[in-house]
N, C-alpha and C positions, 0 to 999 in steps of 0.2 A: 886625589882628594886630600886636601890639605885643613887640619882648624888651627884658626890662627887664635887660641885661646880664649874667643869669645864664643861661646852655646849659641848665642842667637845668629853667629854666620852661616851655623850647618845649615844647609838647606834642605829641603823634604827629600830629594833623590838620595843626597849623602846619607841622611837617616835612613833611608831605605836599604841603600848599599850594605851599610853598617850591618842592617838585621839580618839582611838576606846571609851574611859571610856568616854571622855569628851563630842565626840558624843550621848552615849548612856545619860548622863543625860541632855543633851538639848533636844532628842527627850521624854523623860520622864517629864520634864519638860511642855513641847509643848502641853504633850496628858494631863498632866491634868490641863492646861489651858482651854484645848479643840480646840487646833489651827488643821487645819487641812491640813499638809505640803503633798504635792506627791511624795507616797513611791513607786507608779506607774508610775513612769515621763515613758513617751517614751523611748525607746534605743537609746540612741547617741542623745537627743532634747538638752542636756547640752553640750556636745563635739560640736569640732569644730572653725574656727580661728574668727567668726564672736562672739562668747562668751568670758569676759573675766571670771579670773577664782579667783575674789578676796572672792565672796561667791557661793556656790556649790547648796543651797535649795531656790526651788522656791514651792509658795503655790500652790494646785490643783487647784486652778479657776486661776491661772495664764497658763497653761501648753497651752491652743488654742490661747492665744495672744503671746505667747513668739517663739508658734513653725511658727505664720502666720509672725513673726517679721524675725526668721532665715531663713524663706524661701523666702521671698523677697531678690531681687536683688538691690532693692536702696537703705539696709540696709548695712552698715558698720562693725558695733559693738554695743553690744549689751552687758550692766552692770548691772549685776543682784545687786538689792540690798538687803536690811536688812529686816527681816520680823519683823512687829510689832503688837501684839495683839492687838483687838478690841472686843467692846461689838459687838452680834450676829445681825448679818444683812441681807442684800440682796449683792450680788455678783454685782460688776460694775465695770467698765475702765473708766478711765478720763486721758485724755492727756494735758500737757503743752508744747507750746513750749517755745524753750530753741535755742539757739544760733547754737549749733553741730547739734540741731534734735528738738526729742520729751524728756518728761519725761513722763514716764505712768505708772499711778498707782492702781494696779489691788487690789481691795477690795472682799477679800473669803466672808467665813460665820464666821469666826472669826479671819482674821488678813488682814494684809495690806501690800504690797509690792512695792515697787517703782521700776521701772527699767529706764535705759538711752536709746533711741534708737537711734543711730547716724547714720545721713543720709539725702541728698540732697534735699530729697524730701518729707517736713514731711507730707504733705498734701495728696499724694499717697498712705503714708507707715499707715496713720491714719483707709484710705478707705481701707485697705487691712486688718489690723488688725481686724474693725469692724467687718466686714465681717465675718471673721471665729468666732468672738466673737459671733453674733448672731446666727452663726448654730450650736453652741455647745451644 
């Protein structure tokens, strides 16, 4: 795979190539950090109009807040963000608000994730989250 300094030559396979390598050394990366991302998300818990789609990996101790967040109705939208490693801990949510909503930031066993949740009613959307957070 060669680009000859023009974008518009790459062709859809080569961009695909591209992501496929550059995925596979962030998840290599991830596992020997020891981060522990959901390679089990639910089917279709990422799809859908209420997620955007600026990042695609959410950590495993995020998967029961993110799915109790898309299934509420006073939630809007929903921004996944950036995962960032951490020394090894205990799993927890902590919510801020924020002006649109919440920010919640779900802490795995070794990374940290931040999400947006936009929505009228942070104080509902908070009791709803917990909720499935503590029966998980």
């Amino acid at each position: 795979m060669h680009i000859h300094g023009n974008l518009e030559r790459v062709t859809s396979i080569d961009r695909a190539l591209v992501r496929k390598a550059f995925c596979r050394r962030r998840a290599v990366e991830w596992k020997r950090l020891g981060i522990s991302v959901a390679h089990n998300t639910p089917r279709g818990l990422l799809k859908g109009s209420k997620l955007t789609r600026s990042h695609t990996t959410i950590i495993e101790a995020a998967i029961p807040a993110v799915s109790a967040a898309k299934e509420s109705p006073r939630v809007s939208k929903i921004v996944i963000g950036v995962i960032k490693p951490t020394k090894t801990g205990q799993p927890h949510i902590k919510f801020t608000p924020i002006q649109a909503g919440l920010r919640m930031q779900v802490r795995g066993n070794s990374a940290v994730q931040i999400f947006f949740v936009y929505t009228d009613r942070p104080d509902d959307v908070m009791r709803e989250i917990n909720e499935k957070w503590e029966a998980r």
